[in-house]
C-alpha positions as CSV (number, residue, x, y, z in Angstrom):
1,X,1.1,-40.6,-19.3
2,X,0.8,-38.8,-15.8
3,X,3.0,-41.6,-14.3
4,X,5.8,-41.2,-16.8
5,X,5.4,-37.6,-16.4
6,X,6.4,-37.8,-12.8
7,X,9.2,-40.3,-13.0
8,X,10.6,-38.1,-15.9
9,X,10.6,-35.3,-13.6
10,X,11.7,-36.7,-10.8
11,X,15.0,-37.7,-12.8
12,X,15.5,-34.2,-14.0
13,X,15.1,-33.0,-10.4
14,X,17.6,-36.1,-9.4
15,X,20.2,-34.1,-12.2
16,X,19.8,-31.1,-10.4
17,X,23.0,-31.4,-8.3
18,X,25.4,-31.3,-11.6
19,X,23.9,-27.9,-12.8
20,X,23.5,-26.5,-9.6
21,X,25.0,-23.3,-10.4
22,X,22.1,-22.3,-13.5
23,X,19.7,-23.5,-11.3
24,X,20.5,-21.0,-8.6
25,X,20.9,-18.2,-10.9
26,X,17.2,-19.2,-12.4
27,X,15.8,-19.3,-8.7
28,X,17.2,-16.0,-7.8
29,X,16.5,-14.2,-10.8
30,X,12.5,-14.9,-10.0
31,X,13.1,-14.4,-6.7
32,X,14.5,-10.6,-7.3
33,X,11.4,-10.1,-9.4
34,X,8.9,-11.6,-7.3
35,X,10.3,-9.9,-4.2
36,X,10.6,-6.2,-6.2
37,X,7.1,-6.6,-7.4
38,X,5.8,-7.9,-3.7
39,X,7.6,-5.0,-2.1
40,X,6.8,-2.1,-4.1
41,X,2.6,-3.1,-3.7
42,X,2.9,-4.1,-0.1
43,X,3.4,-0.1,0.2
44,X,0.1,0.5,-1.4
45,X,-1.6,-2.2,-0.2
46,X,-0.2,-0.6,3.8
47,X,-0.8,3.1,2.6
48,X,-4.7,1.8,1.8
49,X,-5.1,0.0,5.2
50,X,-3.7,3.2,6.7
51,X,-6.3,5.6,5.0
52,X,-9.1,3.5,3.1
53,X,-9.6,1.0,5.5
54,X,-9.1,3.1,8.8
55,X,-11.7,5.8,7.1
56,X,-15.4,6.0,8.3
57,X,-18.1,5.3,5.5
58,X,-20.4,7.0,6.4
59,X,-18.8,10.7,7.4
60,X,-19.4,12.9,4.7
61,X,-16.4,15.5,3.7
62,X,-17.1,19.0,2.9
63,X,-14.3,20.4,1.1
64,X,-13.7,23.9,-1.1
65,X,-15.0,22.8,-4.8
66,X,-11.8,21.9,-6.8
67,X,-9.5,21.4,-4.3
68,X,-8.1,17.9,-4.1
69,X,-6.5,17.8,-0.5
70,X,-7.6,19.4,2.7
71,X,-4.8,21.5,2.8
72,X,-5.9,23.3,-0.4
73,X,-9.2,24.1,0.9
74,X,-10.6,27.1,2.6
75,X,-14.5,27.4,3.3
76,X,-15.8,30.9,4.4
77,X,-17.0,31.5,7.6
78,X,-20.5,32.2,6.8
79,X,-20.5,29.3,3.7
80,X,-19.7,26.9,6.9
81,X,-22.3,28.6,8.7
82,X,-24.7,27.8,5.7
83,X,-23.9,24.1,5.4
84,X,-24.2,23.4,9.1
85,X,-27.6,25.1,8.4
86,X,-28.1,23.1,5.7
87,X,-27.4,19.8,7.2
88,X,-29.0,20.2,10.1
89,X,-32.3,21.3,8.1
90,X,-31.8,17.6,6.2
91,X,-30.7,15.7,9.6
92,X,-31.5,17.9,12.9
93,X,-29.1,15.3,15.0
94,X,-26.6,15.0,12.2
95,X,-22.8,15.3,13.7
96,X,-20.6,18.5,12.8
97,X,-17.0,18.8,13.1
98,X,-15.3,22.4,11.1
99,X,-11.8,21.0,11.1
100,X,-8.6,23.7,10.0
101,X,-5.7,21.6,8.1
102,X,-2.3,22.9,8.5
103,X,1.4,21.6,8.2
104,X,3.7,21.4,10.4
105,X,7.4,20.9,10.3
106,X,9.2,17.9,12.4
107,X,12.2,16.1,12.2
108,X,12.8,12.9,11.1
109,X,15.4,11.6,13.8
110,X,16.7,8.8,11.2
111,X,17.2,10.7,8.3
112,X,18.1,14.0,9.8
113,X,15.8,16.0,7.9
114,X,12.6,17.7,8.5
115,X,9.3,16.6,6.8
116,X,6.0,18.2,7.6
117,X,2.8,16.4,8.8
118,X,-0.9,17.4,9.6
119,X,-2.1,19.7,12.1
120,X,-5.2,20.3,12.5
121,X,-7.7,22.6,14.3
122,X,-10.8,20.7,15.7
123,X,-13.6,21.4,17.8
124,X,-15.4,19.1,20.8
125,X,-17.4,16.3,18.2
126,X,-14.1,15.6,16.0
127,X,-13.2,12.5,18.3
128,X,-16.5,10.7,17.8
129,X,-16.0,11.0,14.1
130,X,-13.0,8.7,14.5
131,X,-13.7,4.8,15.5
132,X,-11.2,3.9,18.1
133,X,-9.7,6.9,18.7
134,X,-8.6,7.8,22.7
135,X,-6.4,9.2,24.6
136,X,-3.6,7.1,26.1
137,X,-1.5,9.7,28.0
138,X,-1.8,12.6,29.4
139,X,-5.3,15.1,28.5
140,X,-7.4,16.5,25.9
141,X,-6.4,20.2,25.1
142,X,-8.4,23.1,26.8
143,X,-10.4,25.2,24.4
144,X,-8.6,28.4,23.9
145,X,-5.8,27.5,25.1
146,X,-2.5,27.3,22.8
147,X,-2.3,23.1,23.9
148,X,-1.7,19.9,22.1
149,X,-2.5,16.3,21.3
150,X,-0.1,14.0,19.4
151,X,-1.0,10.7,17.8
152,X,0.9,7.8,18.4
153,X,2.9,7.1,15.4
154,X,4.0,10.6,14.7
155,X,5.8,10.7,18.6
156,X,6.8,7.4,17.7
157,X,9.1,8.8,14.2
158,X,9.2,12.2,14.4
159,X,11.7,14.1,17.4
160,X,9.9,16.6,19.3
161,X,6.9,15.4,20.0
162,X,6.8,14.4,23.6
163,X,4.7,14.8,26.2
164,X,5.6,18.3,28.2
165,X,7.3,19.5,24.9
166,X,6.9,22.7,23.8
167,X,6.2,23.3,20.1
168,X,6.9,26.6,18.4
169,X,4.2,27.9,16.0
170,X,2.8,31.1,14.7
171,X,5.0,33.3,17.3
172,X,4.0,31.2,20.3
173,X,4.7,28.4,22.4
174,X,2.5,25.4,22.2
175,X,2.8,23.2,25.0
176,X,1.7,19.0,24.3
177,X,-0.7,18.0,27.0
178,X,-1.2,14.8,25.6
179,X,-1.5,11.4,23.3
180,X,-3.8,9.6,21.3
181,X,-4.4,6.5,19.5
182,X,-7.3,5.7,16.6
183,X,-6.3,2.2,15.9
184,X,-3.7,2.4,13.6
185,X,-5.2,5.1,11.3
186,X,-3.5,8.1,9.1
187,X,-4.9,9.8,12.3
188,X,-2.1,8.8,14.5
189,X,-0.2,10.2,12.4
190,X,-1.6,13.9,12.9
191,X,-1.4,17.2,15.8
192,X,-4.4,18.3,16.8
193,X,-5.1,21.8,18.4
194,X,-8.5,23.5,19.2
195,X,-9.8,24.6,16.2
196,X,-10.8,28.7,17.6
197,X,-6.9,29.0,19.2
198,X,-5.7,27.6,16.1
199,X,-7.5,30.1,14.3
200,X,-6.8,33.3,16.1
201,X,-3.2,32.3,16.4
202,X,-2.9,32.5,12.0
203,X,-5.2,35.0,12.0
204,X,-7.5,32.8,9.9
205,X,-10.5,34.7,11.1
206,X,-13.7,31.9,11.1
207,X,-12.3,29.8,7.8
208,X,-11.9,26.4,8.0
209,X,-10.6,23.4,5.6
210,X,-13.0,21.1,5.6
211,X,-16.5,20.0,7.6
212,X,-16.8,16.5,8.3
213,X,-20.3,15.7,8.9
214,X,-21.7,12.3,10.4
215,X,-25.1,11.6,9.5
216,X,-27.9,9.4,11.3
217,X,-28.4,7.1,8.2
218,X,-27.7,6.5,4.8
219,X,-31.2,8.3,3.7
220,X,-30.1,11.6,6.2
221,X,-26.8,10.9,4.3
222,X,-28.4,11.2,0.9
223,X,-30.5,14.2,1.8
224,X,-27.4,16.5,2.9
225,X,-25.4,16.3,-0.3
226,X,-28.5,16.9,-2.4
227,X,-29.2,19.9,-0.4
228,X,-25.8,20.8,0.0
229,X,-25.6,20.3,-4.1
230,X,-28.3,22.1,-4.9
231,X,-26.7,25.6,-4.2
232,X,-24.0,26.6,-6.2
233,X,-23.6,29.6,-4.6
234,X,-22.2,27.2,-2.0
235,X,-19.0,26.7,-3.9
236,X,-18.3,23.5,-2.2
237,X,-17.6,19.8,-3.0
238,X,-19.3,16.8,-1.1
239,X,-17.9,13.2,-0.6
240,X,-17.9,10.3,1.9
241,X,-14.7,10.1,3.8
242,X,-13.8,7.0,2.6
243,X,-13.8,8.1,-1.3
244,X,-11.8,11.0,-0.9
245,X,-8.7,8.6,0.4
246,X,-10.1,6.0,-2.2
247,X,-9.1,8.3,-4.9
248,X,-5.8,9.7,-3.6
249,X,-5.0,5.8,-3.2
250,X,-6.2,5.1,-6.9
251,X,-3.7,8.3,-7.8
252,X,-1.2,6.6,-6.6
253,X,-1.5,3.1,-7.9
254,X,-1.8,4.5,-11.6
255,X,1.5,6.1,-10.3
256,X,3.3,3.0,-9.1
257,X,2.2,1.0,-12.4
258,X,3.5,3.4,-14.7
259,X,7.0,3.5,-13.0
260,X,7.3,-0.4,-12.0
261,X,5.6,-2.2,-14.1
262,X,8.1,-1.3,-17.0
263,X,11.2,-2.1,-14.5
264,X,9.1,-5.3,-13.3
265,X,8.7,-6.0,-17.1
266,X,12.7,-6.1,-17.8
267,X,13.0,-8.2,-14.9
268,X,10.9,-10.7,-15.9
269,X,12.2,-11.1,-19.4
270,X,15.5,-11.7,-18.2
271,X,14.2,-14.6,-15.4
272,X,12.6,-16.0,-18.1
273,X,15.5,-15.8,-20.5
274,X,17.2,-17.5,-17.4
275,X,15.1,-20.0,-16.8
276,X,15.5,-20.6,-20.9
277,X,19.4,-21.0,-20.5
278,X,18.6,-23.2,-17.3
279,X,16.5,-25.9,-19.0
280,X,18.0,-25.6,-22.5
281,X,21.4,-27.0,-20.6
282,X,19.0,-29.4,-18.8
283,X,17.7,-30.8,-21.9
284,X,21.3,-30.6,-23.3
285,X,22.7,-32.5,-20.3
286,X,20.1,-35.4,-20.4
287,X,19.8,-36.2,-24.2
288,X,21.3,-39.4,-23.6
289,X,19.0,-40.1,-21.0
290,X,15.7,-38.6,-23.0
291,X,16.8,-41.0,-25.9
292,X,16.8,-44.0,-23.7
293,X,13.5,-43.2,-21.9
294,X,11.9,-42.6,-25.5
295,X,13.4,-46.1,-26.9
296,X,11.9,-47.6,-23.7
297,X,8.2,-46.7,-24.4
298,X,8.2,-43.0,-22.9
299,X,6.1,-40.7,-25.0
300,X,6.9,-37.2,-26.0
301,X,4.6,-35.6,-23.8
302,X,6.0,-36.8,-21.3
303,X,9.7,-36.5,-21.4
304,X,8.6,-32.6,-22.7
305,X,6.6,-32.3,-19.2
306,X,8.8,-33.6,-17.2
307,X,10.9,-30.3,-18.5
308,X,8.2,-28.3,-18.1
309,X,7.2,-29.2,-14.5
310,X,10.8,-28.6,-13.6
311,X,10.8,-25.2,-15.1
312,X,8.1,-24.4,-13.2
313,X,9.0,-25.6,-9.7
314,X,12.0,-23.8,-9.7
315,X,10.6,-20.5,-10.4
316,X,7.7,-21.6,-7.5
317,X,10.9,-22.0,-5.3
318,X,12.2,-18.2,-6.0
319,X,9.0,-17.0,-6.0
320,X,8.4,-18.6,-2.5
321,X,12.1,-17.4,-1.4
322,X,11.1,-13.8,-2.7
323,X,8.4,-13.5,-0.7
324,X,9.8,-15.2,2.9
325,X,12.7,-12.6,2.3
326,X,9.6,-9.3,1.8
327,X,7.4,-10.3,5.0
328,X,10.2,-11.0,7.2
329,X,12.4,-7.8,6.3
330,X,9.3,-5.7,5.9
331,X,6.2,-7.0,7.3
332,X,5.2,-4.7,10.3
333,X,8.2,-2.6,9.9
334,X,7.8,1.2,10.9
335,X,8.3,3.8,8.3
336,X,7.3,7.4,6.9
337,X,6.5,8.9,3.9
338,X,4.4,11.4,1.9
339,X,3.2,9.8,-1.2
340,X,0.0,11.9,-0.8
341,X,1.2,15.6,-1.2
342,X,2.9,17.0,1.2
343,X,1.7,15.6,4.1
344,X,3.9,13.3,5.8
345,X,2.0,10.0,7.0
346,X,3.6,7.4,9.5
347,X,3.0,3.9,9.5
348,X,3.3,0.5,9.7
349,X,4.3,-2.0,6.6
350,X,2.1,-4.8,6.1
351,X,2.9,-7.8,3.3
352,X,-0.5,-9.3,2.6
353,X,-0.9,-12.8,2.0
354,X,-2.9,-12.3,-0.9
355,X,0.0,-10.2,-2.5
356,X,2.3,-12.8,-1.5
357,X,0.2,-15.3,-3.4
358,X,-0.4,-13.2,-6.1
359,X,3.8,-13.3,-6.5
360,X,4.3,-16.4,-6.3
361,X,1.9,-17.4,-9.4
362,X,3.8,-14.7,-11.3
363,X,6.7,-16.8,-10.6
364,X,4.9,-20.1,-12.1
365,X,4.1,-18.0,-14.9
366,X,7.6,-17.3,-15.6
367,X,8.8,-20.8,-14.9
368,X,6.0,-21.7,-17.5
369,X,7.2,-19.5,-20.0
370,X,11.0,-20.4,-19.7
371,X,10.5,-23.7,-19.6
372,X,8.0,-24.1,-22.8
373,X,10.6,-24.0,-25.7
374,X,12.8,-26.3,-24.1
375,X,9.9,-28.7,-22.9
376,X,9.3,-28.7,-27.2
377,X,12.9,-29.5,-27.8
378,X,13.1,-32.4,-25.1
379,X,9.9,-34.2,-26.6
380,X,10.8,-33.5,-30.4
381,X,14.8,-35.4,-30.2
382,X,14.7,-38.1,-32.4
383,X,15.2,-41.2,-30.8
384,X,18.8,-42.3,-32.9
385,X,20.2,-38.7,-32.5
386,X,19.5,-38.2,-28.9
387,X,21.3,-42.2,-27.9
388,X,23.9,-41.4,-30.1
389,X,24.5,-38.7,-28.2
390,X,28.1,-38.2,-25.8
């Protein structure tokens, strides 16, 4: 049975050249979908790189209760005072970095338009809470003074941003003194100021954002948030670093199902319908031939495989061309955008191969499905009918 299952598809791949043009149509069809469904993830999957993967597991953020980005929260100055207290009661060599989260307004060179990104007030330990993160130009901001350090990938998409530029903000001039790098993280993509010139140049008094706090061990790590939990009076919310993005990254998957998977949904129906009409005029083509291989001592199964398998290697061939076209036009391609609230984060694209492989067994799936009724047809023609047939 295998062995007339390949020769019966090798002769329908031999046919291919006659029906050339249904064939194409079939291949590109699944390569649209595949390449729409590989594209639209690859954004996630770079966007949870960017934050998830880049984030620290075991910094502990300390954030206003109820507020679901940094920019919505504002901690007291004497409720920061208490959880540094706090923390340092649970873990006396416990890290502590009061951040203040702001927005600032660039433009976008490209686009012509002006999108705002992070910037944000920190003190001497906020560096060591990052992995990776150094300066690669110029010098570290004075405390006090109204200075500047840019990351990487914002001075690499936003105009402005320089070295020796001078930034306007809250009535006076900010000069940058220099540039960072934290391997490829959503930090790169962030200002950073000193936290107490920041402060007294809003008029913010001693409130801060957030506290990010970096623990000597998971058992230290345990103790702060029950302490910190146990006084409501607090008012605050606790949470590893790497949560916090985990859940604006889960936000936004539910997000890009419920929009693309419907539009993904059409698109496969009508590959599949396409890869219906392709083997239908297969099957339609070759009766002749399926009558003579049947009268010959080839079994149904195998004439109705040999439909199948054909199906199903075509759709493998748009799958494979949809995702060669994503990772070449995408893959490590630099681009912008604020699918986290308003905060603009700039990265690069990545196409992972395990989304590339997850696309192209979508494809076989479709082949499989447009091929089936057809495959049926082929291995049910009577034998008389089908060599009768002109």
């Amino acid at each position: 049975m295998i062995r007339q299952s390949v020769i019966m598809t090798g002769l329908n791949l031999l046919s291919l050249p006659q029906r050339w043009g249904t064939a194409l149509i079939d291949v590109f069809g699944v390569a649209c979908v595949v390449a729409v469904f590989v594209g639209l993830f690859s954004v996630v999957a770079s966007y949870q790189a960017l934050l998830v993967t880049g984030s620290d597991d075991s910094v502990l953020m300390v954030m206003k209760n109820g507020a679901e980005a940094e920019n919505d929260s504002s901690i007291a100055q004497d409720v920061s005072d208490a959880i540094v207290t706090a923390a340092r009661a649970a873990d006396p060599a416990v890290s502590v970095s009061p951040e203040s989260s702001r927005l600032l307004s660039v433009k976008r060179p490209l686009n012509h338009d002006f999108v705002t990104i992070a910037l944000r007030g920190v003190g001497p330990h906020a560096a060591a809470l990052r992995d990776g993160m150094k300066l690669t130009s110029g010098r570290m901001f004075q405390s006090g003074r109204y200075e500047l350090i840019v990351g990487r990938a914002s001075q690499k998409q936003f105009a402005g941003l320089q070295l020796g530029s001078t930034l306007h903000l809250a009535d006076a001039d900010w000069r940058i003194v220099g540039v960072f790098e934290a391997t490829a993280t959503g930090v790169e993509s962030e200002v950073w100021a000193d936290l107490g010139a920041l402060q007294s140049a809003y008029k913010t008094g001693g409130k801060v954002s957030t506290l990010r706090l970096k623990p000597t061990s998971a058992t230290a790590a345990a103790n702060i948030r029950e302490r910190l939990k146990a006084d409501p009076n607090l008012g605050i919310d606790v949470q590893r670093e790497r949560d916090y993005f985990q859940g604006s990254i889960n936000g936004l998957f539910r997000t890009m199902r419920f929009f693309a998977y419907p539009v993904l949904l059409v698109m496969a129906i009508g590959a599949v319908f396409a890869g219906l009409n392709t083997m239908y005029g297969a099957v339609a083509a070759r009766t002749r031939e399926i009558g003579v291989a049947r009268s010959i001592g080839f079994g149904a199964a195998p004439v109705a495989m040999g439909v199948l398998v054909e199906s199903v290697l075509l759709s493998l061939l748009g799958g494979i061309l949809g995702v060669v076209v994503i990772r070449v036009a995408l893959n490590g391609m630099q681009t912008n955008t604020n699918f986290l609230g308003d905060t603009q984060f700039a990265f690069n694209l990545i196409v992972p191969p395990a989304l590339m492989l997850q696309g192209v067994l979508w494809a076989g799936v479709i082949g499989l499905l447009g091929g089936l009724l057809p495959a049926v047809r082929a291995g049910r023609l009577p034998i008389v009918e089908a060599l009768r047939d002109t």
